[in-house]
LUMGU-809999 format. One record per residue (C-alpha): residue number from 1; x, y, z. Coordinates in Angstrom, 1 decimal. Example, Ala and Ser with C-alpha at 12.3 -4.5 7.8 and 13.67 -1.06 7.14 Angstrom:
BEGIN
REC   n     c1     c2     c3
REC   1   12.3   -4.5    7.8
REC   2   13.7   -1.1    7.1
end
This chain:
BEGIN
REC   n     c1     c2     c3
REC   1   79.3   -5.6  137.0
REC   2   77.9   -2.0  138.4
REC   3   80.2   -2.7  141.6
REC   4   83.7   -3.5  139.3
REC   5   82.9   -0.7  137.1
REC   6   82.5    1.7  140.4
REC   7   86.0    0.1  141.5
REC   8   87.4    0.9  138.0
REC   9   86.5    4.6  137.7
REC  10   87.3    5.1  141.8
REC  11   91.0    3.5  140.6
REC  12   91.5    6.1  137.3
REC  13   90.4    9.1  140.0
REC  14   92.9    8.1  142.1
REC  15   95.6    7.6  139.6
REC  16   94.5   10.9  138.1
REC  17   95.0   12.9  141.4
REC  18   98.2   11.2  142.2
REC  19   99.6   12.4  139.0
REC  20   98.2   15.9  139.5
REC  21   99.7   16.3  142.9
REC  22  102.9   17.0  142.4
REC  23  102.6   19.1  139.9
REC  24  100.3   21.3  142.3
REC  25  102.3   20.9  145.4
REC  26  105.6   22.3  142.3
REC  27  103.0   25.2  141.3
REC  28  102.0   26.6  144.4
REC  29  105.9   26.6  145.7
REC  30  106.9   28.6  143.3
REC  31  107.9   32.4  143.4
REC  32  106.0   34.4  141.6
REC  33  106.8   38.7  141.0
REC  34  104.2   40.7  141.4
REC  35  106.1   43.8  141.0
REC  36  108.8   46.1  142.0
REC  37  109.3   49.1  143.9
REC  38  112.4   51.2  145.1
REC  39  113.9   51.5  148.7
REC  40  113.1   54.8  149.9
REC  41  116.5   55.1  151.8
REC  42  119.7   53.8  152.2
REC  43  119.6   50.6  154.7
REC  44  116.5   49.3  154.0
REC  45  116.4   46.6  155.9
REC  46  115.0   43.3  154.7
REC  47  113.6   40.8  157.3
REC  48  113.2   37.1  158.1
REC  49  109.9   37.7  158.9
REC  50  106.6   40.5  158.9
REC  51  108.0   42.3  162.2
REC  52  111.0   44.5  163.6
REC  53  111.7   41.7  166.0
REC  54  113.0   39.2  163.1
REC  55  116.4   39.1  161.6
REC  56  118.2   41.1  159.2
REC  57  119.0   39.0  156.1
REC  58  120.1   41.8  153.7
REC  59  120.1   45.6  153.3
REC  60  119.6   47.9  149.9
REC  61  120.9   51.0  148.9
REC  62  118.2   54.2  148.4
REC  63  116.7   53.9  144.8
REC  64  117.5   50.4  144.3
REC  65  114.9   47.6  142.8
REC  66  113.3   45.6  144.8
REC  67  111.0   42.4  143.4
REC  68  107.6   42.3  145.4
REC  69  106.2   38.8  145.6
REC  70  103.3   40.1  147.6
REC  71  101.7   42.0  150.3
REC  72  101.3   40.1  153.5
REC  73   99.4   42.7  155.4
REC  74   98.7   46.4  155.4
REC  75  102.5   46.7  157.0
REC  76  105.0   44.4  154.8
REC  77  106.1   43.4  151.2
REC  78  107.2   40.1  151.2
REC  79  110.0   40.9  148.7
REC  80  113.2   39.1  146.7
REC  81  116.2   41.2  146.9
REC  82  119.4   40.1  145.4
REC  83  118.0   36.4  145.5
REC  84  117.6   36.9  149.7
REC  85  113.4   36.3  150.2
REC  86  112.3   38.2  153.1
REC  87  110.4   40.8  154.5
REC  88  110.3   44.8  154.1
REC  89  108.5   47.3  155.8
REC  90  105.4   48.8  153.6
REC  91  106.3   52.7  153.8
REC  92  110.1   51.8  153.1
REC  93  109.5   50.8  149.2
REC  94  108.2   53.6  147.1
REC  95  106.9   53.6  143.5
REC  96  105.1   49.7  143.9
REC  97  104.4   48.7  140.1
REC  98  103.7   45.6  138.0
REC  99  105.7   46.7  135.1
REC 100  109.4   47.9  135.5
REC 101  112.2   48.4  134.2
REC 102  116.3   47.9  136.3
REC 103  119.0   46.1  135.7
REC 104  119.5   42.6  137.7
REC 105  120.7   38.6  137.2
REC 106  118.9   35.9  136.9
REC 107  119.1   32.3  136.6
REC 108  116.9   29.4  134.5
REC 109  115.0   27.4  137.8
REC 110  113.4   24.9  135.5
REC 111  114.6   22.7  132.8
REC 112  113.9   23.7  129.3
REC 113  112.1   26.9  130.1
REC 114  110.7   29.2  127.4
REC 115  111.8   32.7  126.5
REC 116  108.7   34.6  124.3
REC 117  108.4   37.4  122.7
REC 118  106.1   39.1  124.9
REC 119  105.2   38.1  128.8
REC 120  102.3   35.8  127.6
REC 121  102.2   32.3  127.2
REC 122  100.3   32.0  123.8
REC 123  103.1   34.3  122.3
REC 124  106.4   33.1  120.0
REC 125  109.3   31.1  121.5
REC 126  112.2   33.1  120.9
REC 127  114.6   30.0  122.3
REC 128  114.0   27.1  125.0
REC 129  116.8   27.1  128.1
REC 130  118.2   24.7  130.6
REC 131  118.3   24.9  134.6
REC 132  120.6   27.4  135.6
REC 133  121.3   29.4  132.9
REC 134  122.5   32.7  133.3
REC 135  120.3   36.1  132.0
REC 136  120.7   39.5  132.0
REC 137  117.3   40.7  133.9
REC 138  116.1   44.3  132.4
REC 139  112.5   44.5  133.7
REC 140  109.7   43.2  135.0
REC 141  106.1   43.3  133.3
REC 142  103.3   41.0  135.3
REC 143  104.6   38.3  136.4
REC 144  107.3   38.1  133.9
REC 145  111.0   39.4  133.6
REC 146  112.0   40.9  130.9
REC 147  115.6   39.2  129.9
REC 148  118.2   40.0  127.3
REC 149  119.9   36.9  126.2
REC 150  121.1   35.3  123.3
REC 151  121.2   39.1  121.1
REC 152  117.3   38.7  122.3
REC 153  114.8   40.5  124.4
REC 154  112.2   38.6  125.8
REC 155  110.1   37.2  128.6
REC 156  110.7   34.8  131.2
REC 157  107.8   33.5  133.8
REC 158  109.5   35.1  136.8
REC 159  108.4   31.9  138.7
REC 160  110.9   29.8  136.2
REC 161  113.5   32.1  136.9
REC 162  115.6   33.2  140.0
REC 163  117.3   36.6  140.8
REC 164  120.4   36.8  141.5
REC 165  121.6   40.0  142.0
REC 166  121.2   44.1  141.5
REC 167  123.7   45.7  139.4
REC 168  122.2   49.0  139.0
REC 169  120.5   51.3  141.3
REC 170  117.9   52.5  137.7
REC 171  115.5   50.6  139.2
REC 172  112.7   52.3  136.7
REC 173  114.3   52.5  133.8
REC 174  115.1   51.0  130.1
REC 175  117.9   51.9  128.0
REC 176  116.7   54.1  125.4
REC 177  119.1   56.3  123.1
REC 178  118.5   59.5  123.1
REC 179  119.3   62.0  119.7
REC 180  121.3   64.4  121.9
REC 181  125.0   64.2  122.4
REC 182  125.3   60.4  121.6
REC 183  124.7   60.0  125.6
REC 184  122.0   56.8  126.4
REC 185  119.5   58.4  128.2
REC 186  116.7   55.9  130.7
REC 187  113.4   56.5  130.1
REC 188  110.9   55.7  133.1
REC 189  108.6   52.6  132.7
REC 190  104.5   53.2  132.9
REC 191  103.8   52.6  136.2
REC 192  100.7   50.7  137.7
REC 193   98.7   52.8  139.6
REC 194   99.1   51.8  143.4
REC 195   95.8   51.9  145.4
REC 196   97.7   52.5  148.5
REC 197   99.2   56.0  147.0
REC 198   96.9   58.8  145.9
REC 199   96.9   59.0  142.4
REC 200   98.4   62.8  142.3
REC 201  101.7   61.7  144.6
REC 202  102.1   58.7  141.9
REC 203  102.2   61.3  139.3
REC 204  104.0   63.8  140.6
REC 205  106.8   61.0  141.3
REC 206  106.9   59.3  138.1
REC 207  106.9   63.0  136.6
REC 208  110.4   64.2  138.0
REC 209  112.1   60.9  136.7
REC 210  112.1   62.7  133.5
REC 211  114.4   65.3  135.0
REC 212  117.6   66.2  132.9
REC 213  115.4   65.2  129.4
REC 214  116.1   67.7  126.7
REC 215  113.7   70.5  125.5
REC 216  112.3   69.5  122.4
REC 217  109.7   72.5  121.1
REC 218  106.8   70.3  120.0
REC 219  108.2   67.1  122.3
REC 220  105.6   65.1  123.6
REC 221  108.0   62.0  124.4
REC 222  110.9   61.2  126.1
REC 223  113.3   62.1  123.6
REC 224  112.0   65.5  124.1
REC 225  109.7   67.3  125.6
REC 226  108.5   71.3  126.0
REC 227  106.2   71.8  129.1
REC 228  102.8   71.0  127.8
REC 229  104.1   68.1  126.0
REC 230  106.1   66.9  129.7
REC 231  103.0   66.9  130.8
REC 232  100.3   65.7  128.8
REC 233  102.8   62.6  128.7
REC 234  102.9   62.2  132.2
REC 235   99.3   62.0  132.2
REC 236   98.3   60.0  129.5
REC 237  100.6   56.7  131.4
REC 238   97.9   56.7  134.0
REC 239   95.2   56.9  131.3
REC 240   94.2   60.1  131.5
REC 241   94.3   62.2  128.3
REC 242   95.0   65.9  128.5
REC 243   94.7   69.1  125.9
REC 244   98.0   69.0  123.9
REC 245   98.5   72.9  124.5
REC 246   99.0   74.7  127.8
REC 247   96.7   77.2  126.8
REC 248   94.2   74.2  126.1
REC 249   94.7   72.5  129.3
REC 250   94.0   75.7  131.6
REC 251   90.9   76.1  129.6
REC 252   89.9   72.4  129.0
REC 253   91.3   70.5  131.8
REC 254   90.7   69.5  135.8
REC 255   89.3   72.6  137.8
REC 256   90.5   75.3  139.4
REC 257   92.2   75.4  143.0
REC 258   94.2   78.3  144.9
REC 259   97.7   78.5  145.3
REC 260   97.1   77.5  149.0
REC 261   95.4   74.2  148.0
REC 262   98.5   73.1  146.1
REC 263   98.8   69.3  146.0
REC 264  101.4   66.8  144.4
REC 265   99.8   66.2  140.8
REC 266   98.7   69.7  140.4
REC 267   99.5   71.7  137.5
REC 268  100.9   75.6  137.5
REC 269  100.1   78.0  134.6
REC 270  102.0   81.0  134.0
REC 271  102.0   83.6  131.7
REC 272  104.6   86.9  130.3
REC 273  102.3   89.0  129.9
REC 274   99.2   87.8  132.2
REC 275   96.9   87.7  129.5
REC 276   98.0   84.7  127.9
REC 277   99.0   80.9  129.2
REC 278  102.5   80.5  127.6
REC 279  104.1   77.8  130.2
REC 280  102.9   74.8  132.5
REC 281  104.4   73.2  135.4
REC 282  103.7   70.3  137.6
REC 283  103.3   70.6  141.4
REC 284  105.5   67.5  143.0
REC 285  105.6   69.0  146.8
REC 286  107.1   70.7  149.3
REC 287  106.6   74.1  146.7
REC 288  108.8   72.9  143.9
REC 289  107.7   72.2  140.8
REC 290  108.7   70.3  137.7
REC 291  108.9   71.5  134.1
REC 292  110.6   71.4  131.1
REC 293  112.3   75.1  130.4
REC 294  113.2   76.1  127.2
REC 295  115.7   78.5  128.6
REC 296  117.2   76.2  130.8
REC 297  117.5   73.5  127.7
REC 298  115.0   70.6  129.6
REC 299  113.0   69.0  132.2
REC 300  114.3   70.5  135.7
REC 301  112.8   71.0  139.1
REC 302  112.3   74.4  140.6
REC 303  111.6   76.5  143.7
REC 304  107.6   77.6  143.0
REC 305  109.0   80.5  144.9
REC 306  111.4   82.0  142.4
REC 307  110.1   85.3  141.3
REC 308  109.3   84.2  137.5
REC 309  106.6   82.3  138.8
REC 310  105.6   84.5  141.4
REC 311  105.2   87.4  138.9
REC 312  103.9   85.5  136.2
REC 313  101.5   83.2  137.8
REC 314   98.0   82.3  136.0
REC 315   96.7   79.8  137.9
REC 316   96.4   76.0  138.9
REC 317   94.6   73.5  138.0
REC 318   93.5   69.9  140.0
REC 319   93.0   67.0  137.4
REC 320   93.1   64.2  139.9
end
């Protein structure tokens, strides 16, 4: 009896991990987004393979989104552009995050695949779709694209879904309406920090996307923003919370470097009559700077050597 019940349980194991098989060998060849990032240049070249040696299956325009499936080494993305899967060289993608926002196609891979309301799977089913049908793609958020579809936003398991193609070069944006002139105005995504990047060139890059946002006196978002408020913003999407003033954050916040040490993610105090903070700036590189100016109506980027802010400068100050 001992030996027929040993054959019994060895033959419900067996069953057991036949029926599990497939569905693992399914899971594992699936495509799954671990984020995005933009071409750094025009002709970005994407590869049949991790080297310069392979073949050239696609190229994307400077700005443009590209998905990241993952890193193979230290030296390649192993990306999906356009639906093409290839290769592309590390220092030619900028701005790698998990959640962000462009404009793309996508198709259903699976058969009655979920949209939900947010990209988790315990969250409501907005609506239940067959294999290959069509979505408009506005983001990505770990793992999941973010689809319009239906008159509904939602999320899609980017591993049940296929992209298709790039129809806007906004590869960091959302559509967001802003207040002034009836015009739509994109607002940049929170990026995910990126190890590989220090943390001040992450800011200083994600800061100058807000370039062209209108001065709002008392803005702290991106309908509006004055210069303490651009900046305490900024800051607080990579977790870090700043004094709300510029006044406050010379006294309060980071410590002090000289004008010499300047590095991206540094922030510029100024002052009209050098007594007094009145006006912060942050430091993006190659001496220009990024604010928003009241007189100038809004978030632009400036030489660091124009004489206001060589006759008015205060000081700087290194948070990160």
């Amino acid at each position: 009896m001992k030996i027929i019940n040993k054959i019994v349980v060895t033959v419900l194991l067996i069953s057991i991990a036949a029926t599990m098989l497939p569905l693992t060998v399914g899971a594992t060849s699936r495509t799954i987004a671990w984020g995005a990032a933009n071409a750094v240049g025009d002709g970005v070249r994407i590869r049949s393979g991790a080297g310069l040696s392979h073949d050239i299956l696609a190229s994307a325009k400077r700005g443009e989104a590209i998905v990241i499936i993952e890193r193979t080494n230290t030296e390649w993305y192993r990306v999906n552009y356009n639906g093409t899967i290839g290769f592309v060289s590390v220092p030619l993608l900028e701005r790698p995050r998990q959640i962000a926002d462009f404009t793309a196609s996508g198709k259903i891979s699976g058969d009655r695949v979920n949209v939900r309301e947010r990209p988790d799977i315990t969250t409501t089913v907005l609506g239940t779709y067959v294999q290959d049908t069509v979505m408009n793609i506005v983001g990505l958020n770990n793992g999941w694209y973010k689809v319009r579809h239906d008159g509904k936003v939602g999320y899609v398991r980017s591993d049940f879904m296929t992209l298709t193609s790039l129809s806007s070069t906004s590869s960091s944006s959302s559509g967001s309406s802003s207040s002034g002139g009836g015009s739509t105005r994109v607002v940049p995504s929170a990026p995910a920090p990126d190890p590989n990047i220090e943390l001040g060139r992450q800011i200083a890059d994600y800061a100058v996307l807000f370039e062209g946002t209108r001065y709002v006196r008392g803005g702290a978002s991106p309908s509006g923003f004055d210069c303490s408020g651009l900046v305490s913003y900024v800051y607080a999407q990579f977790g870090i919370r700043l004094t709300r003033n510029s006044a406050g954050q010379y006294r309060d916040n980071g410590t002090h470097i000289n004008r010499s040490d300047l590095s991206p993610g540094d922030l510029i105090f100024t002052s009209a009559n050098g007594r007094v903070v009145d006006h912060v700036a942050l430091y993006i590189g190659d001496n220009k700077i990024v604010h928003s100016s009241s007189s100038n109506g809004g978030v632009i980027i400036s030489d660091l050597s124009h004489n206001y802010y060589t006759r008015t400068w205060f000081g700087a100050k290194r948070i990160v």
